[in-house]
C-alpha positions in Angstrom: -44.5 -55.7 -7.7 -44.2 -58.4 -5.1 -45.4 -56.0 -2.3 -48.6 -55.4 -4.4 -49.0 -59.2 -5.2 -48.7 -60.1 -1.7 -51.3 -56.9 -0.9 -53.6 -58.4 -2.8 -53.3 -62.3 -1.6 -53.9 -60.5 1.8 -56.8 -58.6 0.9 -58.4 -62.3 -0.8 -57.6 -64.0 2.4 -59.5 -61.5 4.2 -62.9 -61.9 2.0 -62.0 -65.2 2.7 -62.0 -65.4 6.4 -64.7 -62.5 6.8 -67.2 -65.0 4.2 -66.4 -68.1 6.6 -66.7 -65.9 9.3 -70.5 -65.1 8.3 -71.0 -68.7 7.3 -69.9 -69.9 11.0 -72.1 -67.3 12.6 -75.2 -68.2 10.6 -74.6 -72.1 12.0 -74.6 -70.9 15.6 -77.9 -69.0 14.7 -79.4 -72.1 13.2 -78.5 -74.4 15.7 -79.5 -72.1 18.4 -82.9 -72.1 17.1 -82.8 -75.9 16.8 
């Protein structure tokens, strides 16, 4: 059980960092246009 919960906190942390990840590469592309 505690394998699987940890799995799964893994698993959000990734969305996680892969959605910040997009967010931080969309502000380079803005600023680089401004």
């Amino acid at each position: 059980m505690a394998q699987v919960a940890s799995g799964k906190e893994v698993l959000e942390q990734a969305k996680t960092l892969l959605v910040n990840a997009r967010t931080i590469e969309e502000l380079k592309q803005a600023q680089a246009v401004v």
